[in-house]
FISE-30266 format. One record per atom (N, C-alpha, C): residue in one letter; x, y, z. Coordinates in steps of 0.001 Angstrom, whole numbers, plus 500000, padded with zeros to 6 digits. Layout:
AXYZ/...
This chain:
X505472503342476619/X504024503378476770/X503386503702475433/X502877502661474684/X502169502945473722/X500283503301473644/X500334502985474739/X498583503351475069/X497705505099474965/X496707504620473414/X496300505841473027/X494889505981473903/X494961507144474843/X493770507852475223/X492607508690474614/X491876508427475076/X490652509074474152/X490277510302475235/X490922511691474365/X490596512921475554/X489506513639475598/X488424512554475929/X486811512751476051/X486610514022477447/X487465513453478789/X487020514056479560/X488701514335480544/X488878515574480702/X490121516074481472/X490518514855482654/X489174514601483347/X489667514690484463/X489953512919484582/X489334512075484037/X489346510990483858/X490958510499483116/X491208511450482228/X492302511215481848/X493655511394482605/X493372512722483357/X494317513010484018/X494500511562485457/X493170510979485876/X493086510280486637/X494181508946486210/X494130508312485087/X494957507830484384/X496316507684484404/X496752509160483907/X497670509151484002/X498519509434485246/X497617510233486503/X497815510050487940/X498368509026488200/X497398507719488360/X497840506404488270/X498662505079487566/X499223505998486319/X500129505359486270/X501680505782486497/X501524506665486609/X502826507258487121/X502839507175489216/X501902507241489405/X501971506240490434/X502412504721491045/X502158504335489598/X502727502965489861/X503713502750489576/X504390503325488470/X505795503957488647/X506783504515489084/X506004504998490261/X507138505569491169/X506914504025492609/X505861503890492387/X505780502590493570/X506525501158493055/X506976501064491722/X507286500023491155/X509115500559491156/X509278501478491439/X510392502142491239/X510857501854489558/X510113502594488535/X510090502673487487/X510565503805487279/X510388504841487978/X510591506141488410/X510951506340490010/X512079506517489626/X513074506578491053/X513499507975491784/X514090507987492959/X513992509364493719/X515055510047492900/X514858511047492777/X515100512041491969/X515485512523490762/X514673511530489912/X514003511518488681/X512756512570488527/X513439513165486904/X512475514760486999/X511773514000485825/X510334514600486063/X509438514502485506/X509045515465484199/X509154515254483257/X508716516536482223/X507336516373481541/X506868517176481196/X505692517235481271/X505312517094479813/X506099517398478628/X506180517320477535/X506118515767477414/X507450515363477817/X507710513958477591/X506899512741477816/X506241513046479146/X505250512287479832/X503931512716478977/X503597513590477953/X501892513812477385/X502222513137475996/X503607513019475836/X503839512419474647/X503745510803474566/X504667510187475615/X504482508805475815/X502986508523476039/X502038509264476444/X500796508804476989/X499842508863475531/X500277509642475074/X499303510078473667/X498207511310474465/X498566512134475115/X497519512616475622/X498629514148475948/X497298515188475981/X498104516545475959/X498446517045477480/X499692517865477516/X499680518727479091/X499349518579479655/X497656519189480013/X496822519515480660/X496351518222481665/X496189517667481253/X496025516340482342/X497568515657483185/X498296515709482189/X499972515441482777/X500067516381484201/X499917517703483853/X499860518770484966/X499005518520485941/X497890518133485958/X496750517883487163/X497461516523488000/X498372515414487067/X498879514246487767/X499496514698488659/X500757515759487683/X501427515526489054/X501150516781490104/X499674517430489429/X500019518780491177/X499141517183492174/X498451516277492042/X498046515391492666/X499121514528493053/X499931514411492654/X501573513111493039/X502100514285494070/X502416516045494073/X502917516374495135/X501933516763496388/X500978516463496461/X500036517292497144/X500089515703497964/X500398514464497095/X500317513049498091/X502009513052498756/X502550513678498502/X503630513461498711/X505309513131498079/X504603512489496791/X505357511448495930/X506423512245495067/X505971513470494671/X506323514194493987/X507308515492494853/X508222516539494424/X508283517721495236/X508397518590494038/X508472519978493987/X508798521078493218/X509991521550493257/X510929521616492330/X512325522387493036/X512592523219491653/X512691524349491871/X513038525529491315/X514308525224489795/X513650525739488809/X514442525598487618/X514838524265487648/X514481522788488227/X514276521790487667/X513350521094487547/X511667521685488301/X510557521014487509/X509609519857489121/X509103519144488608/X508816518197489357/X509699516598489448/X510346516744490744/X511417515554490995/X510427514392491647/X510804513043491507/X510462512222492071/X511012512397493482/X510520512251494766/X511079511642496397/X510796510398496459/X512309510343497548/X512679509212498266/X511590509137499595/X511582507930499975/X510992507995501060/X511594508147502214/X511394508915503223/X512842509105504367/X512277508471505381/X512973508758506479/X512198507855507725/X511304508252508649/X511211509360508393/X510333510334508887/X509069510354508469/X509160510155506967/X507838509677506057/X507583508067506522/X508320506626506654/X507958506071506597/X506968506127508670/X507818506859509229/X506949506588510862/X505589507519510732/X505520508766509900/X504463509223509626/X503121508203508901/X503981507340507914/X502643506117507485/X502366505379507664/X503120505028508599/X502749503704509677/X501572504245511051/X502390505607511298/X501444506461512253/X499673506582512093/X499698506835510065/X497972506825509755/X497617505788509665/X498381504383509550/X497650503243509248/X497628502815510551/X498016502679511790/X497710502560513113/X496565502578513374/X496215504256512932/X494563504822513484/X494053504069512645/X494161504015511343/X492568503684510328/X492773502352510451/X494109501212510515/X493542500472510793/X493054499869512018/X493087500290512953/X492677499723514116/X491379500808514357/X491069501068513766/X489410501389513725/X488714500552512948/X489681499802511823/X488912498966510746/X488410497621511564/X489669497270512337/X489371495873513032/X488541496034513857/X487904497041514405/X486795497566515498/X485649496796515035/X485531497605513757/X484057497239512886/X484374495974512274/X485888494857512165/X485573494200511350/X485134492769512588/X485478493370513631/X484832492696515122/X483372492676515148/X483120493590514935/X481048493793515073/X480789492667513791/X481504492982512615/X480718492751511112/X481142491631510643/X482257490645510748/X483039489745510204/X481770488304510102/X481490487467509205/X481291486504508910/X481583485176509763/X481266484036509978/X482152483075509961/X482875482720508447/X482044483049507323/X482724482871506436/X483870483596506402/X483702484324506313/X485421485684505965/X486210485050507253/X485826484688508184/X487056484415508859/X487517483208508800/X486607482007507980/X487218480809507469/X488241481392506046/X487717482607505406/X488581482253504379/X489812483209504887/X489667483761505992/X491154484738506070/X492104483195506497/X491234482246507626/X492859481713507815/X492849480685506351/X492337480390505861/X492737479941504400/X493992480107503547/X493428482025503874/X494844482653503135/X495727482571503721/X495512482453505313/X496896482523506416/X497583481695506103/X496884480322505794/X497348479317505127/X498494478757504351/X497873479471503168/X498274479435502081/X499716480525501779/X499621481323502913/X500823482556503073/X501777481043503312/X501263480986504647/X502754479948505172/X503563478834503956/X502927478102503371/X502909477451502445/X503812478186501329/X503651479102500931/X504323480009499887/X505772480345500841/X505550480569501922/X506699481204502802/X507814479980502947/X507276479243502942/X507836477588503554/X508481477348502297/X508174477765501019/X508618477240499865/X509200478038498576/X509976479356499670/X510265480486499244/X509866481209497962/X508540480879497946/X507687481278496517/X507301482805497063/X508327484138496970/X507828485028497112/X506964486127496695/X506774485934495184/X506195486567494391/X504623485964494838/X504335484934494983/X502827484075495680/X502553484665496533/X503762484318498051/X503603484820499279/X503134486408499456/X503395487089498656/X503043488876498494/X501592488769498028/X501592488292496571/X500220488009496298/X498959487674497426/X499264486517497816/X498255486406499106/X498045486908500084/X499256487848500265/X499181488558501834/X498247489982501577/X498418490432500080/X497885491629499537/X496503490967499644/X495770489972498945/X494742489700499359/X494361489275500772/X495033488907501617/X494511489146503019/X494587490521503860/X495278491304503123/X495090492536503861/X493846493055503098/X493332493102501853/X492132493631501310/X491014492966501876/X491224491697502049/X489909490818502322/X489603490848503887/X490568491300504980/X490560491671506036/X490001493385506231/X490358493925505412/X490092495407505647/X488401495532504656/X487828494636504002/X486521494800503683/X485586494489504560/X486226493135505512/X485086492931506534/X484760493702507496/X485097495016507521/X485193496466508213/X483525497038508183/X483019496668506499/X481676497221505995/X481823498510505727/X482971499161506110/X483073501052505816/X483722501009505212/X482903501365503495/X483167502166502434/X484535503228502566/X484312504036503078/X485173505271503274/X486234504796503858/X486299504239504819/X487701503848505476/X488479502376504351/X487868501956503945/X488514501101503093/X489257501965501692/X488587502957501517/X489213503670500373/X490738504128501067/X490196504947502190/X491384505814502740/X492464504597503029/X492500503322503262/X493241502661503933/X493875501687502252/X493082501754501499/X493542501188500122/X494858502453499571/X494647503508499595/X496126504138499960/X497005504119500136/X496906503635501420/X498368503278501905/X498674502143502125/X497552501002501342/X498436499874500696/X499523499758499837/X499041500496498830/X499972500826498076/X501734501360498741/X501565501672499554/X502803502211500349/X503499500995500987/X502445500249501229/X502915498503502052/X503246498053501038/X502932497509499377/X503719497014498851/X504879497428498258/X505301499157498215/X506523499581498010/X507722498864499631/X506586499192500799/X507871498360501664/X507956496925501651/X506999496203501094/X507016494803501499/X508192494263500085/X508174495293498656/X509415494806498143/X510816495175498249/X511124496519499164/X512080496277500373/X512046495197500906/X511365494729501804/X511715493334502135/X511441491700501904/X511732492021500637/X512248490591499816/X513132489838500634/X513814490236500847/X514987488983501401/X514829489125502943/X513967489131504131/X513266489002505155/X512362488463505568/X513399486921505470/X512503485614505768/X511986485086506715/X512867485741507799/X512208485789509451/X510731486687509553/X510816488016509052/X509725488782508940/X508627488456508349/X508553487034507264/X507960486891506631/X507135485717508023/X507927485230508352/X507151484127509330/X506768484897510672/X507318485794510832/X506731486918512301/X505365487421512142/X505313488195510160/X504002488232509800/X503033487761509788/X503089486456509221/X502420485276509036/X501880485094510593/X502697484960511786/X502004484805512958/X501275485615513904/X501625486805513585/X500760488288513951/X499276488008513038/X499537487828511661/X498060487858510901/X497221486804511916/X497638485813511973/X496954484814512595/X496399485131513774/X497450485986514644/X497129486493515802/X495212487658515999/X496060488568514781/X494564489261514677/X493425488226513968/X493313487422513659/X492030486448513136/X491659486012514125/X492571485211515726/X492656484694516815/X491521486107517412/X491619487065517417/X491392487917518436/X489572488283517545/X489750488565516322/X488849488380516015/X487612487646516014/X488131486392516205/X487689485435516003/X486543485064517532/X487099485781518688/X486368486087519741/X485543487013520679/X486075488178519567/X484968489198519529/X485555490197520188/X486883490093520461/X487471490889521536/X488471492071520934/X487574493139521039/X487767494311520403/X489733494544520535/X489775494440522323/X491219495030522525/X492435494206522532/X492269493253522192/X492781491743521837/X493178492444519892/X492246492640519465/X492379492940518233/X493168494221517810/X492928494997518960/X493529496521518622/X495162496041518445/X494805495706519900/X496700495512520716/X497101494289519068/X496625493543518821/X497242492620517731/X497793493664516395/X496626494065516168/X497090495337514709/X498372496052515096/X498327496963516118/X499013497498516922/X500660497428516635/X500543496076517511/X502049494973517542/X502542494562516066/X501535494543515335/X501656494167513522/X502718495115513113/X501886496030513176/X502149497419512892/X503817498049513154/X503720498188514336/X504866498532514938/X506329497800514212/X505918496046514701/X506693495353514024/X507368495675511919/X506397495856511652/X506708496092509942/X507404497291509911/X507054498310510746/X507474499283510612/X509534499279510687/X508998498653512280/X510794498631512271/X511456497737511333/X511037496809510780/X511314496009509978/X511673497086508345/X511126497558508436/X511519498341507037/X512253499700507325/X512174500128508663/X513567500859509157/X514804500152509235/X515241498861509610/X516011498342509422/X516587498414507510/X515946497936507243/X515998497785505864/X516764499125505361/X515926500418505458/X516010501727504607/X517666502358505281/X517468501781506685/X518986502274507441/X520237501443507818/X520182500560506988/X521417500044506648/X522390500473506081/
């Protein structure tokens, strides 16, 4: 990391470097139980301590991080307990999102979600997976804006980030990839008629499904 910071303001910086060591542990750049030093990390950044320290009491307070005695701050694994716990919050927030994205949705937004639905299959069909992720990340953003709530789109942009640490677990889950593809469609279907519990039960079944899908994966 050669990128020099300008340490105008603590917290902005520390925000920074929050996030990129975030993406480092989501990119598995930084792997489970990999220690973090705090020296090392203000040095690569060009930036002092003090913000390094605010990253990571924010990386353990999300989880990402733990504390263990006379060795510092370790990177965690994700266990399975964690992954049914984040499937558990994205249940609620998102199936409150599809509530409102029932009241609020466009005909436009829902011409361009199956667009992307589209364009998923197409990538899927032609084992272009690096595409196929790409577009699905934009149909889960472009699905979770037609919500209109600010706040719940933040909280739920979160634990996207957590979906693309499992969705590159499952790289080589080509069935899952076409199960997906027909669930998305399913919630646009339900959407598409205004029918709130049509939509729940669709997220729902999404949901559930990915989940075990990346339990399979982690418990092999």
């Amino acid at each position: 990391m050669n990128t020099t910071y300008k340490v105008e303001n603590i917290q902005s910086v520390s925000d920074i470097v929050y996030s990129n060591l975030r993406n480092m542990i989501f990119s598995q750049d930084l792997k489970s139980g990999d220690r973090l030093i705090e020296s090392n990390i203000a040095e690569e950044m060009n930036v002092s301590r003090t913000p390094v320290r605010e990253a990571i009491k924010k990386l353990e307070a999300e989880g990402l991080l733990e504390y263990k005695p006379r060795r510092g701050a370790i990177v965690k694994g994700i266990s399975r307990e964690d992954i049914i716990e984040i499937y558990s919050i994205r249940k609620a927030i998102e199936v409150l999102a599809v509530e409102y994205s029932v009241e609020n949705i466009t005909s436009e937004e829902l011409e361009n979600l199956r667009e992307l639905s589209n364009r998923s299959k197409k990538h899927a069909e032609a084992g272009e997976t690096d595409l196929f992720n790409k577009v699905l990340k934009e149909f889960n953003q472009q699905l979770i804006a037609t919500s209109r709530k600010p706040r719940l789109i933040r909280l739920i942009d979160i634990h996207l980030d957590y979906l693309e640490r499992f969705r590159l677990a499952n790289r080589g889950q080509i069935n899952r990839r076409k199960e997906a593809i027909e669930e998305h469609d399913e919630i646009i279907e339900a959407i598409s008629k205004k029918d709130k519990e049509e939509a729940r039960n669709a997220v729902i079944n999404h949901l559930n499904n990915a989940q075990k899908a990346y339990l399979d994966v982690v418990l092999e």
